[in-house]
NUVEX-869046 format. One line per 3 residues: number of its first residue (from 1); their letters; for each residue x, y, z of C-alpha. Coordinates in steps of 0.02 Angstrom, whole numbers, plus 32768, in hexadecimal, padded with zeros to 4 digits. Example, Ala and Ser with C-alpha at 12.3 -4.5 7.8 and 13.67 -1.06 7.14 Angstrom:
BEGIN
1	AS	8267/7F1F/8186  82AC/7FCB/8165 $
END
This chain:
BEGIN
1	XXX	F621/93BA/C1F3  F5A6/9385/C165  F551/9404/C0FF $
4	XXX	F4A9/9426/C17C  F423/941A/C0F8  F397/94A7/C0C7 $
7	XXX	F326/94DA/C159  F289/947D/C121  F1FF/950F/C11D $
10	XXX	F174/949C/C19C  F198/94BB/C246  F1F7/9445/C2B2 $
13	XXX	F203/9409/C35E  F297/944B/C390  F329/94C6/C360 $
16	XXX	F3B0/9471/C31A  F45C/949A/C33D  F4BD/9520/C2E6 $
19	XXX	F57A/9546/C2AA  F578/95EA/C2C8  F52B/966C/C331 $
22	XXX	F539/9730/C313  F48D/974A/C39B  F513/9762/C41A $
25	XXX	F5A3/9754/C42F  F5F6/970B/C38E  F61B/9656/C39D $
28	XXX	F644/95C8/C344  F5FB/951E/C376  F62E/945E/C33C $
31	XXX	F5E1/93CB/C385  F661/93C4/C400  F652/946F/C44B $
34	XXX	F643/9536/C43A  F6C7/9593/C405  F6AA/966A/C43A $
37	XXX	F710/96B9/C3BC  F7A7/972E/C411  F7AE/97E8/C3D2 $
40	XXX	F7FE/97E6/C319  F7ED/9826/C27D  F7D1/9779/C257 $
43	XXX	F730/9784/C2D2  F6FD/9825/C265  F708/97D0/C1B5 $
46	XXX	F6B1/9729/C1F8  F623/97A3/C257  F606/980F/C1B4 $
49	XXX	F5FA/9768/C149  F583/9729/C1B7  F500/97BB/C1D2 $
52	XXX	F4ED/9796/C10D  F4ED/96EE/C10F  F4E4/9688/C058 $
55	XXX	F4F6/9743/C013  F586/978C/BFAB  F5E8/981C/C015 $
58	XXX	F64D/988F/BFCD  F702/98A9/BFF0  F6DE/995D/C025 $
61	XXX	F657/9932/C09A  F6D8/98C1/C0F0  F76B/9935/C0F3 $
64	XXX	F6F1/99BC/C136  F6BC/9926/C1B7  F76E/9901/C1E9 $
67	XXX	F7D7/9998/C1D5  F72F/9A2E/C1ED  F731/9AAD/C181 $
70	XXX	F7ED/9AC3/C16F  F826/9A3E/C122  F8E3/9A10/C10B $
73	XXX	F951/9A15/C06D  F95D/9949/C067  F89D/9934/C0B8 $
76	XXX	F883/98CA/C006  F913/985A/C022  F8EC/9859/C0E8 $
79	XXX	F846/982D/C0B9  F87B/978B/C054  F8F2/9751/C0D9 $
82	XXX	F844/976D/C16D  F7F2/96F9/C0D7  F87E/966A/C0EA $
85	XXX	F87F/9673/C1AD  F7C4/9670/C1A9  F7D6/95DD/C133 $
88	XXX	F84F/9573/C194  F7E8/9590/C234  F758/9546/C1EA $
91	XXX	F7C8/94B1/C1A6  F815/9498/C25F  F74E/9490/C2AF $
94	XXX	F715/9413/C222  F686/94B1/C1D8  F6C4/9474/C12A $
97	XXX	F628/9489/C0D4  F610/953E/C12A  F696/9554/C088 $
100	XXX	F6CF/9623/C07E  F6BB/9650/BFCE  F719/96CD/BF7C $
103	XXX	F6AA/9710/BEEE  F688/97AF/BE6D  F682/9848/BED7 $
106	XXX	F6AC/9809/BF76  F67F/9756/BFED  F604/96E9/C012 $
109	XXX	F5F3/966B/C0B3  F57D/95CD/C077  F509/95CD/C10B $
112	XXX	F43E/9597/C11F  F3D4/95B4/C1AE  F429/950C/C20C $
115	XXX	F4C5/9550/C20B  F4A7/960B/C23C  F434/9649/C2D3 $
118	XXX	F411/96E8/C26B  F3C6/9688/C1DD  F36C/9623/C252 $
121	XXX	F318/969E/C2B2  F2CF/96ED/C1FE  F29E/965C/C1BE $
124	XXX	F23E/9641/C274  F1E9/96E2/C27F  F1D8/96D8/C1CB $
127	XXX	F173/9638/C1E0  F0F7/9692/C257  F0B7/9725/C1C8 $
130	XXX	F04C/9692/C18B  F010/9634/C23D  EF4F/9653/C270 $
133	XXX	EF6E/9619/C2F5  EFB1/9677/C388  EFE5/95FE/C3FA $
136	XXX	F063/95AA/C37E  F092/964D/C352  F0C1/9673/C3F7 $
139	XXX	F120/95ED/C418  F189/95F7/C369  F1B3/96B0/C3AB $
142	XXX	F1E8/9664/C448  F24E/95F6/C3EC  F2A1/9686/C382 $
145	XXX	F2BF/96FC/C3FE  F320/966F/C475  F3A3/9673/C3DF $
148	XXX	F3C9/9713/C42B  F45F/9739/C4C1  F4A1/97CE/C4F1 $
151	XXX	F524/982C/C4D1  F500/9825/C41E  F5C0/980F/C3BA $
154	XXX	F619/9841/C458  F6CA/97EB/C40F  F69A/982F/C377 $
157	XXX	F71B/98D6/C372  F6BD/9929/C2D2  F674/99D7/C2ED $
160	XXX	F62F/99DF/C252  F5B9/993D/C26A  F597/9973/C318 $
163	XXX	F56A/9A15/C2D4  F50F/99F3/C223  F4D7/993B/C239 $
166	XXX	F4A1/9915/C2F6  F440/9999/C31B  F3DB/995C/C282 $
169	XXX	F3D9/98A3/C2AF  F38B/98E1/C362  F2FB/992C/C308 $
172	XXX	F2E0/988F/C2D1  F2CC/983B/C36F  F271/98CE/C3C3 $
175	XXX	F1F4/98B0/C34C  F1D7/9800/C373  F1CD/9821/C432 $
178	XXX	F151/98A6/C41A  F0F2/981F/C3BB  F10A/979F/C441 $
181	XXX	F0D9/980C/C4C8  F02F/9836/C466  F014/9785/C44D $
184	XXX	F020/9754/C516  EFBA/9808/C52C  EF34/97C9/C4C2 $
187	XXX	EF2F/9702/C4FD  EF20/9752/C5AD  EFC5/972F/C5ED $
190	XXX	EFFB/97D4/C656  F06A/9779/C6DC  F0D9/9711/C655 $
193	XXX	F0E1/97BD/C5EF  F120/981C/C675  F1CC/97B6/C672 $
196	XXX	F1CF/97E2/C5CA  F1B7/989F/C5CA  F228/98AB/C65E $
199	XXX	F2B9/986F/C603  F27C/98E1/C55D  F280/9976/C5C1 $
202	XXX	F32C/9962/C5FE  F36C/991F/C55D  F31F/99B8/C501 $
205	XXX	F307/9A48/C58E  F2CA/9ACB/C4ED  F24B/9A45/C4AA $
208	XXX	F1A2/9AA7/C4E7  F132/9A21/C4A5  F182/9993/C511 $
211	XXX	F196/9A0A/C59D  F0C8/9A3E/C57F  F090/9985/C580 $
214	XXX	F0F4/995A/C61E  F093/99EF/C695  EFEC/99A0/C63D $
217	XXX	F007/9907/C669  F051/992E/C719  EFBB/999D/C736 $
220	XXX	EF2D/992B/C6F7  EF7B/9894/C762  EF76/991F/C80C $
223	XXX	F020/995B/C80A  EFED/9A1C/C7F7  F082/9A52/C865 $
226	XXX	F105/99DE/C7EC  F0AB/9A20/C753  F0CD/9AE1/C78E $
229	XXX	F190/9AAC/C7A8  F198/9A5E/C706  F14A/9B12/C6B6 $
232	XXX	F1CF/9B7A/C725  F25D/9AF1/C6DE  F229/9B1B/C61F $
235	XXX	F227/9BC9/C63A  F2AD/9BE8/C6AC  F307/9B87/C61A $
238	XXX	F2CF/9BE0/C58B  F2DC/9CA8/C5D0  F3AC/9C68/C605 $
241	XXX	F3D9/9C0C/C55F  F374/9C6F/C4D7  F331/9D04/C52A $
244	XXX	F27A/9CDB/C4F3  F1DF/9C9D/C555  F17D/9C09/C54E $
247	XXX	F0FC/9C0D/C4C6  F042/9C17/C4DB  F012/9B6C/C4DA $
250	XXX	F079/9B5C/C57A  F044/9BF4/C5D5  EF8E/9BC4/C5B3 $
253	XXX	EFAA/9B1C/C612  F00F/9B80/C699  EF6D/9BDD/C6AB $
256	XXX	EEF0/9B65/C6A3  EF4E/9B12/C747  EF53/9B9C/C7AA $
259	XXX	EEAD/9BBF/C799  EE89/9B01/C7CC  EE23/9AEB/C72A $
262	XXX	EDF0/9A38/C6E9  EE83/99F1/C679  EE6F/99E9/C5CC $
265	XXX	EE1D/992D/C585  EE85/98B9/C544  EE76/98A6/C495 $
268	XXX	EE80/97CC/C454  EEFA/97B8/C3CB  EED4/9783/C33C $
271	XXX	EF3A/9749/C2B1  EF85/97C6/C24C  EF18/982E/C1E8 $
274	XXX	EF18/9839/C13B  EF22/98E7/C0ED  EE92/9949/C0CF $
277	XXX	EEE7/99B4/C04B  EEF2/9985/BF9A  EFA0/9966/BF64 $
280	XXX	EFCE/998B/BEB7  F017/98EB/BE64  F0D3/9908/BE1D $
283	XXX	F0EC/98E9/BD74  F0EC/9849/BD4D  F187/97D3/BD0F $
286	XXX	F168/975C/BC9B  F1B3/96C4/BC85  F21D/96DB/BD28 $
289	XXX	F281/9652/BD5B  F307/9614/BDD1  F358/9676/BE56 $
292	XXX	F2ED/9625/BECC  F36E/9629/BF67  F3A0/96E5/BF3F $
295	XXX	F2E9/96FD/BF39  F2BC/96B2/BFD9  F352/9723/C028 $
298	XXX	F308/97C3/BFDF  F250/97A2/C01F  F29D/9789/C0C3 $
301	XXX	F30F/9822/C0C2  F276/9891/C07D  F1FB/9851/C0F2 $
304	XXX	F282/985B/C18E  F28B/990A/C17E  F32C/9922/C120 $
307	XXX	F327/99E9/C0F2  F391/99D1/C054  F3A1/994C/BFD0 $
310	XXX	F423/994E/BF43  F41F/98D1/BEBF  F4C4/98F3/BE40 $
313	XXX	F506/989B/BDAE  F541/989A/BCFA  F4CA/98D7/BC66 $
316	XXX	F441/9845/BC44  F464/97F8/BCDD  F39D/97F9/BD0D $
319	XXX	F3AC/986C/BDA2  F302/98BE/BD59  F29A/9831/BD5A $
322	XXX	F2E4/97F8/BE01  F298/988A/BE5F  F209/988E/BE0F $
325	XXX	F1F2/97D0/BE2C  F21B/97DF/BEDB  F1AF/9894/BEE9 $
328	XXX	F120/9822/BEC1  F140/978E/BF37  F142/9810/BFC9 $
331	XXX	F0CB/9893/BF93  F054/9862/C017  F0C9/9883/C0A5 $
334	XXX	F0BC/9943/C075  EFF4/9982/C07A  F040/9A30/C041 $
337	XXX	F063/99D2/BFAF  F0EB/99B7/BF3D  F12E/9A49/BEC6 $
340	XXX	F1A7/9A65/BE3C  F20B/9B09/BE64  F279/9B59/BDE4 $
343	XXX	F31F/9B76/BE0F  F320/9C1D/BDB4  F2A9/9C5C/BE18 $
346	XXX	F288/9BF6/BEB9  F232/9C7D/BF2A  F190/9C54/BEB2 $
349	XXX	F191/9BD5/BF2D  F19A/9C1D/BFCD  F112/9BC2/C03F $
352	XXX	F067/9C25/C072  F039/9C68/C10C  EFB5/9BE7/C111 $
355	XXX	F015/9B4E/C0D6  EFB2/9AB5/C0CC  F04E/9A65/C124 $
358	XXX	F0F2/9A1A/C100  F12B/9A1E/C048  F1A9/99C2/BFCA $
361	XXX	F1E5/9A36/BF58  F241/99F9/BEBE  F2E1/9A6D/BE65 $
364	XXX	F311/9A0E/BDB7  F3B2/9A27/BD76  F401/9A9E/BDD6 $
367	XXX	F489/9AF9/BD7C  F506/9B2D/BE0B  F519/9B3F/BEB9 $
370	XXX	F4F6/9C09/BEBA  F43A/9BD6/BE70  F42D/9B39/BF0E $
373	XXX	F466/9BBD/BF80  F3B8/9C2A/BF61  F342/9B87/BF7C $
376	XXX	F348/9B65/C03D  F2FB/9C11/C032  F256/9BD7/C004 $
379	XXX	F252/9B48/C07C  F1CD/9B4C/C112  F1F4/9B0A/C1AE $
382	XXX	F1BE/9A4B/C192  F1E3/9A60/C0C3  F253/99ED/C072 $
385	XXX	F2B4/9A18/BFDD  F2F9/9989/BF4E  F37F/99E4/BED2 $
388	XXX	F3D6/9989/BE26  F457/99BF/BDF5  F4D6/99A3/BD87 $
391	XXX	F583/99E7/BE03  F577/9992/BEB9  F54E/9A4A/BF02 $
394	XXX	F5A4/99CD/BF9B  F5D8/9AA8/BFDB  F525/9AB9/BFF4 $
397	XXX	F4F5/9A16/C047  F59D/9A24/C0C4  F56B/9ADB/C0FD $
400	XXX	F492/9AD9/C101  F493/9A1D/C12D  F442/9996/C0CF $
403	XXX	F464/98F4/C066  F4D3/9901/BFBF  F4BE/9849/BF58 $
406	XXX	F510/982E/BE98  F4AE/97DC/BE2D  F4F8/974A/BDD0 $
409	XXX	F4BE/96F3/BD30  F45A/9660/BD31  F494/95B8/BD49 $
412	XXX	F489/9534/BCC2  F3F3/94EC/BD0E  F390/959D/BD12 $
415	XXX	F3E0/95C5/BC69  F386/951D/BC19  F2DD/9555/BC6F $
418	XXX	F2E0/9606/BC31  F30D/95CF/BB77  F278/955E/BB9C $
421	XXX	F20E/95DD/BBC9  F213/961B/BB0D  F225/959C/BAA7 $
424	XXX	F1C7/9522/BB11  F20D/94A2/BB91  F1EC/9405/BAFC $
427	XXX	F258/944E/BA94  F2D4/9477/BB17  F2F6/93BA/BB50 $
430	XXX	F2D8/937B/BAB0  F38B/93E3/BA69  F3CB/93E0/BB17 $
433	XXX	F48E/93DE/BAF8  F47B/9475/BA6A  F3FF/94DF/BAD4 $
436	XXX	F49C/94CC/BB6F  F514/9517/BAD9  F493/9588/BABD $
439	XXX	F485/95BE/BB6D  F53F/95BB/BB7B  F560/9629/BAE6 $
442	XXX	F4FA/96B2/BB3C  F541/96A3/BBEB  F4BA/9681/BC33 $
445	XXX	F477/9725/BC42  F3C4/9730/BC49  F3B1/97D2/BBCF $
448	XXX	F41A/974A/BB33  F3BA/96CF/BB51  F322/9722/BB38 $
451	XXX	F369/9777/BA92  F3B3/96DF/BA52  F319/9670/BA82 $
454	XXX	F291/96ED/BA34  F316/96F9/B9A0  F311/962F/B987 $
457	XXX	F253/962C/B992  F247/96A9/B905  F2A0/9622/B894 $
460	XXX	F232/959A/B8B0  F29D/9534/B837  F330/9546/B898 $
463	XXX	F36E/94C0/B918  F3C3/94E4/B9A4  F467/948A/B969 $
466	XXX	F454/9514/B8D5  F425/95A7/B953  F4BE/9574/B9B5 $
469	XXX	F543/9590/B911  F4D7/9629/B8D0  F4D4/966F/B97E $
472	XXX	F597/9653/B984  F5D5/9699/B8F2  F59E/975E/B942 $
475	XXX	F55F/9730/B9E7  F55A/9811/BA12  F514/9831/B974 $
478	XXX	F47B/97C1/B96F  F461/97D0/BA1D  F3DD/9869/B9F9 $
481	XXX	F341/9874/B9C9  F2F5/9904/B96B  F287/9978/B995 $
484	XXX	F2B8/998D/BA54  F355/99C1/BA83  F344/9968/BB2B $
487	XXX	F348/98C2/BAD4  F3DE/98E4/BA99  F48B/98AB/BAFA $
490	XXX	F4F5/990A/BA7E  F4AC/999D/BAC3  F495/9970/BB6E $
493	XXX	F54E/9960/BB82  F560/9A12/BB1E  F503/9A59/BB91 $
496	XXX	F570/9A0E/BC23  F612/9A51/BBDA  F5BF/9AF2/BBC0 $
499	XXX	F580/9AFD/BC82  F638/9AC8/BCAF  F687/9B72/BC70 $
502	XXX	F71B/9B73/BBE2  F794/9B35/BC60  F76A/9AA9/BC92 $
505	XXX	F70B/9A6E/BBED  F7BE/9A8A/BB91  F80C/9A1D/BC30 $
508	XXX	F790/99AC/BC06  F7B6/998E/BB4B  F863/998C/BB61 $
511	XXX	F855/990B/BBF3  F7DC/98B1/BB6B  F870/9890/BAEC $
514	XXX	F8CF/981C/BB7F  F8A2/9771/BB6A  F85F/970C/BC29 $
517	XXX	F857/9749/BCD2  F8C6/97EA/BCF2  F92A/981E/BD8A $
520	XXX	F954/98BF/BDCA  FA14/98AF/BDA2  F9B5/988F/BCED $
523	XXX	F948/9920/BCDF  F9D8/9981/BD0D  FA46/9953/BC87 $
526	XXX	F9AF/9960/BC16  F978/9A0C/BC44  FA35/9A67/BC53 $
529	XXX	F9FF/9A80/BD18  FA4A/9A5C/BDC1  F9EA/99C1/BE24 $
532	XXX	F98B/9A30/BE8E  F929/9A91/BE07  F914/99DC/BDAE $
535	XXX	F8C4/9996/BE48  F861/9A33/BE43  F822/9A20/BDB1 $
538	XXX	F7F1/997A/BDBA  F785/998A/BE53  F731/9A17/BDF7 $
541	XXX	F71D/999A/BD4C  F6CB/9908/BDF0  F66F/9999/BE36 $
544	XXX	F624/99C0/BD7F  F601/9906/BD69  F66B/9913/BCD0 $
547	XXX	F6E0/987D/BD10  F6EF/97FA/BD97  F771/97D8/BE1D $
550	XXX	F7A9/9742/BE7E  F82D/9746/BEDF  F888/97D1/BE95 $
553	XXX	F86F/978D/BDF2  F7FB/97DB/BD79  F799/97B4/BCE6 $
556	XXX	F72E/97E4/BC5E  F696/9799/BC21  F6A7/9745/BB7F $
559	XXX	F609/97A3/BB16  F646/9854/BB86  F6EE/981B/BB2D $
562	XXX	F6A9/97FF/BA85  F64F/98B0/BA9E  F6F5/98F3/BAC3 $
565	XXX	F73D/98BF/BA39  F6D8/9917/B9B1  F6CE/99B8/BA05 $
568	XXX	F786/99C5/BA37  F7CC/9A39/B9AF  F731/9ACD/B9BD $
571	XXX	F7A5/9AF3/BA62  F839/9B62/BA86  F883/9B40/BB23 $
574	XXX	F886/9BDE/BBA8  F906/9C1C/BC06  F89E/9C06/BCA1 $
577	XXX	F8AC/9B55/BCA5  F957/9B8E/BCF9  F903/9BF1/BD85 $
580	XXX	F881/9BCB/BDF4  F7E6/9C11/BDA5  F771/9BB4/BD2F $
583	X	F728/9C53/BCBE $
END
C-alpha cells in the first residue's frame, strides 16, 4: 500500500479510506478487504500504538498495555518479539509504509489522519473550531462522528487502555454530539435530533445533559408523556448506579412539565463565541522554529481535552521553548487563560471559585515524579496541564492518564534554520556545507546551536569554516556563555547528573568510558553486576534521558560523552550500584 499522503487541512468531499481503525473494533483494512484483529497481545501493542498515532510510546506504557500492571520477568524481550509479529503482519497485508519504528524510549507507528480513523476524526472536529458557519459545521461533525462503531476495541484484550485511554477518547466524542445536537436544536431541527439523543442516552445512561435535551425536545414537539419517561429513565438510573439524584437543571424541566408550562425558546446557534475574558499571553519564544508536525499534534491533544501532557528529553533539547511555543498557538482555546505554575509549589495554582473557565497551566522542568505527583492537584475540572521534564515521569502518565512524548533534537533542516535565525539566513546558505558541520558538531540540539551561533556572531571575523575547527577543538567547553548559567550546556548536563542521584551518575560515567552502542551483557561486565541490575540500570539512565535505546542496544550522545569524559575521575563508585537503590 503506498504511503497515503498528509490530510490536506481544506475540507474535502468525502472521507477517504483508512488502514486502520481503533473507533471500534480494531481492524486492519487493505484495498482488498477488512481484516478485525483476533484477541492477542499482538492486538494490544498494535491498539496502544495506534491511540498515539505518529507519537513516540514508551516501552512501559506498552508492557503496562499488554501485560497490566504486573508485568512479567521477560515482558522486554516479549515485547520485541509482539514488535516483529506486528511487523510481519503489516508486511503480509502490503501496510509497508505504516513502518513500526523502534525508537529512544519506546515505539512509534508512522500514521496521518488517512491512515488512522482517530486522527481523522481530530483533524475533522478540529476543522470546525474555525467554521462560521453552522451548517458546514454540522455536517463535518456528522462526518466525524460516523468514524465511530461500537464496541469500541472489543478484540482489544488490554485493561489498562480500556481503563486509562477509552473512557478518555469517549469524552471526546460526547463532546462533539453535544455540539451536534445544539447545532440541529438551534437550526430548528427537533425530529432529526431526536434520533440522535435517543442513541446518546443509551450510549451514555449517566450523561444528564443529553438525557435533559432529549425530554426538551420530546416535550416542545408534544410528547409530554415520553418526556416524563425519559426523566423517570435518568433518575431511576442515577439513584441505582451512583446513589445520587438528578441535578437541578433536570428537576426544573421535570417541573415545568408537570405543571404544563410553555417550553423554554429555542435559542439559534451561532458560531462559536469568542472569549470575553482577557487571556494573558505566554511568554513569548523567539526565534522558534521547526517541530511543526509535533506542534500540530500538541495543539490537537491540548485543545481535545487531554488532562496531562509530558514533553521529556535530554538537557538542551528545546522542550522549554516547545511548550511555550505551543502554549501560545492554543492560548485562545483556554479563556481562564494560560499560567506558569511552579512545581515547588503548585497549589499557588489551584483554580478560583469563580474561574473564568478552562485553563492551561504550564510546570517547567519538573525535577521528579514525587513533585508531578502534587500537580493534578491544582487542576479544575476542564484544566489542562503541560509538564517538561527532564525523566519520562511515563509512572505518572500510566497511573493519572495522559500523553507522555520525548523530545528529539532537530533535524538537519530545522538545525540550518535555527543557526539562521542568529546569524542570519544569507550567511547561512552562503557557508552552507560548514554551517551543516556546525550544526552537526552540536547535535543538533537547539540550546548549542544557540550558544555556538551567538558565540560565532561575537567574532565577526570569523567564518564559519573557522567556527567549525574552533568549535571542535572543545566543543563542552565553549559551548557556554557567560553570565547565565542557563546558557551554559556544561552545566545543564551537571545539573542532570546531579538530579540523577550518585548512582546512576557514576553508572553513567563508567558506561561513558565504552566506546558505541552498549548492551546489557555489556553493562554488566562493565559495572561487576548480574544482567538484571544492568538492565535496571539502564532503563533508569533512558528514563533520565541520559542515554538512548534501540532495540536493546544503547547509546550515548557524543557531547553527553565528551561531558563524561572530563568529569569522570571527581567520582567514586558506590556500593549501591550493586543493589537496587539509586541514593
Amino acid at each position: 500500500m503506498a504511503s497515503p499522503p498528509r490530510c490536506d487541512p481544506e475540507p474535502v468531499a468525502s472521507t477517504p479510506a483508512v488502514a486502520f481503525r481503533v473507533l471500534g473494533p480494531l481492524t486492519l483494512t487493505t484495498d482488498a478487504d477488512a481484516l478485525v484483529l483476533p484477541p492477542s497481545k499482538v492486538a494490544c501493542l498494535l491498539a496502544a500504538l495506534l491511540l498515539h498515532p505518529d507519537e513516540v510510546v514508551s516501552v512501559a506504557m506498552l508492557q503496562q498495555a499488554i501485560w497490566g500492571d504486573d508485568p512479567p520477568v521477560s515482558a522486554r524481550a516479549a515485547l520485541q518479539t509482539c514488535a516483529l509479529r506486528l511487523r510481519q503482519l503489516f508486511q503480509r497485508h502490503g501496510l509497508t509504509a505504516n513502518a513500526i519504528r523502534t525508537v529512544p524510549g519506546g515505539y512509534r507507528i508512522t500514521a496521518g489522519p488517512q491512515s488512522v480513523d482517530l486522527m481523522r476524526f481530530r483533524e475533522l472536529v478540529g476543522r470546525t473550531r474555525a467554521e462560521t458557519d453552522p451548517e458546514t459545521e454540522l455536517a463535518t461533525l456528522e462526518e466525524a462522528l460516523a468514524l465511530w462503531s461500537e464496541p469500541m476495541l472489543a478484540n482489544v484484550p488490554s485493561e489498562a487502555l480500556h481503563r486509562d485511554v477509552v473512557p478518555r477518547l469517549n469524552e471526546e466524542r460526547v463532546r462533539v454530539i453535544e455540539r451536534l445536537c445544539d447545532l440541529k436544536i438551534g437550526l430548528g431541527r427537533d425530529r432529526s435530533v431526536l434520533v440522535d439523543l435517543w442513541t446518546a442516552t443509551r450510549l451514555y445512561p449517566a450523561n444528564e445533559r443529553f438525557a435533559a435535551r432529549l425530554v426538551e425536545v420530546l416535550y416542545r414537539t408534544g410528547r409530554q408523556a415520553d418526556a416524563l419517561t425519559e426523566v423517570r429513565r435518568i433518575k431511576e438510573h442515577l439513584d441505582h448506579e451512583l446513589g445520587v439524584g438528578p441535578g437541578v437543571g433536570l428537576r426544573r424541566l421535570e417541573l415545568t412539565i408537570l405543571r404544563g408550562e410553555a417550553p423554554a425558546p429555542v435559542v439559534t446557534v451561532t458560531p462559536r463565541p469568542v472569549p470575553a475574558v482577557s487571556v494573558r499571553p505566554p511568554t513569548s519564544v523567539a526565534g522558534f522554529v521547526g517541530r511543526a508536525a509535533l506542534c500540530g499534534t500538541l495543539t490537537d491533544r491540548l485543545r481535545g481535552g487531554t488532562r496531562i501532557v509530558v514533553l521529556s528529553g535530554l538537557p538542551g533539547v528545546g522542550k522549554t521553548a516547545l511548550a511555550q511555543h505551543v502554549a501560545g498557538l492554543v492560548a485562545e482555546d483556554f479563556p481562564g487563560g494560560v499560567r506558569q505554575v511552579e512545581p515547588n509549589d503548585p497549589e499557588a495554582a489551584a483554580p478560583a471559585v469563580s474561574s473564568t473557565g478552562r485553563r492551561l497551566l504550564l510546570a517547567d522542568d519538573v525535577a521528579d515524579a514525587t513533585l508531578a505527583r502534587r500537580l493534578p492537584e491544582v487542576l479544575g475540572p476542564d484544566d489542562v496541564l503541560l509538564m517538561t521534564s527532564r525523566p519520562s515521569l511515563s509512572a505518572l502518565v500510566a497511573r493519572l492518564g495522559g500523553w507522555l512524548h520525548r523530545v528529539e533534537p532537530l533535524d538537519r533542516q530545522e538545525a540550518l534554520d535555527l543557526l539562521g535565525v542568529v546569524l542570519g539566513a544569507e550567511r547561512v546558505q552562503a557557508e552552507s556545507s560548514a554551517a551543516a558541520e556546525l550544526a552537526a558538531l552540536c547535535e543538533h540540539l537547539p540550546l548549542a546551536l544557540r550558544i555556538a551561533a551567538t558565540r560565532v556572531l561575537l567574532r565577526a571575523r570569523m567564518s564559519l569554516d573557522e567556527a567549525v575547527g574552533w568549535l571542535g577543538a572543545d566543543p563542552i567547553g565553549r559551548l557556554s556563555l557567560p553570565g547565565d548559567p542557563e546558557m551554559s550546556l556544561a552545566g545543564r548536563l551537571d545539573e542532570a547528573l546531579t538530579r540523577a542521584g550518585d548512582v546512576l551518575a557514576d553508572v553513567f560515567l563508567r558506561l561513558a568510558e565504552a566506546p558505541g552502542t552498549i548492551t546489557v551483557p555489556a553493562a554488566a561486565g562493565l559495572l561487576d553486576v548480574d544482567q538484571v541490575r544492568a538492565g535496571e540500570l539502564l532503563d533508569d539512565l533512558v528514563d533520565q534521558s541520559l542515554m538512548e535505546e534501540a532495540a536493546d542496544q544503547y547509546r550515548i550522545r557524543g557531547l553527553l560523552r565528551r561531558h563524561a569524559h572530563g568529569v569522570a575521575g571527581r567520582r567514586t563508585t558506590p556500593d549501591r550500584v550493586k543493589k537496587g537503590t539509586h541514593g
